[in-house]
C-alpha positions in Angstrom: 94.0 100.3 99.8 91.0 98.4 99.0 91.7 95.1 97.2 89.7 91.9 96.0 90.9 88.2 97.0 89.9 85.6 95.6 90.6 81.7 96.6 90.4 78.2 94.0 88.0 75.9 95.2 90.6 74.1 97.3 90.2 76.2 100.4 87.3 74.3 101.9 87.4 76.3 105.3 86.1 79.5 103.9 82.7 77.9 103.8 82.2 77.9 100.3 82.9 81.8 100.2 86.1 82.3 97.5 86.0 85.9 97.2 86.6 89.1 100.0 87.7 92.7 99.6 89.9 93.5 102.2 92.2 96.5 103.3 95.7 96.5 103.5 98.8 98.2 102.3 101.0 94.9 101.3 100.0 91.4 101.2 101.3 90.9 105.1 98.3 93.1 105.7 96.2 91.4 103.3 97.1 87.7 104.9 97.1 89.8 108.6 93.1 90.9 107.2 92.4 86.5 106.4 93.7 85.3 109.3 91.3 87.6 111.8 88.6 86.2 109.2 89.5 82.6 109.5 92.0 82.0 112.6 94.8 80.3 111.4 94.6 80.7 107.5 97.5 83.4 107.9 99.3 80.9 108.5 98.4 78.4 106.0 98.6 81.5 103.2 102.1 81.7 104.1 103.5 78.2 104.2 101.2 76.3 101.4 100.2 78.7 98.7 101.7 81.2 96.3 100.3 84.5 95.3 99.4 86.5 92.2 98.9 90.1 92.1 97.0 91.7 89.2 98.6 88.2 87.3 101.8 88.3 88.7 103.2 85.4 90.5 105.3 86.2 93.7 107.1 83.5 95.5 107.6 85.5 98.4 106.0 88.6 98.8 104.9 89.9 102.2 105.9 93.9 101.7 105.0 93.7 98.2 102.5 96.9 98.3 98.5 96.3 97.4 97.8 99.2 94.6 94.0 100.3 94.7 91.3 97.8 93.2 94.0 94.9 92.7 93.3 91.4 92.6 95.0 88.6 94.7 94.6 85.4 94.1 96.1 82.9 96.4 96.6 79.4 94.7 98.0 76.0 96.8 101.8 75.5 95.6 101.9 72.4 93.3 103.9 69.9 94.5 105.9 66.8 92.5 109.1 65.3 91.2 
């Protein structure tokens, strides 16, 4: 499935660049599809931000499937006490 990313303004090693349409069947594919972009964003994706999905926020969602035309948006995890 064919589904538009987007990034906040935070992610400074995307060059500037906050949107991608990548293919993938769940969001593991869809951070599998950054990280052979940008070497070692999976990573990052994975430990320091959380997702939405067409608005929904997901804590953990790796095998959360990626519908047609759907929009991720990966946001850093606030932080505080």
């Amino acid at each position: 499935m064919t589904a538009r990313v987007v990034f906040t303004s935070g992610f400074s090693r995307l060059d500037g660049v906050r949107e991608f349409t990548v293919e993938a069947k769940n969001l593991r594919g869809v951070i599998k599809a950054m990280d052979e972009l940008y070497p070692t964003l999976g990573e990052h994706l994975v430990e320091e931000t959380t997702v939405a999905i067409d608005g929904s926020i997901h804590e953990t969602a790796y095998f959360q499937p990626i519908r047609e035309g759907c929009e991720i948006f990966f946001i850093p995890k606030l932080e505080g006490g």
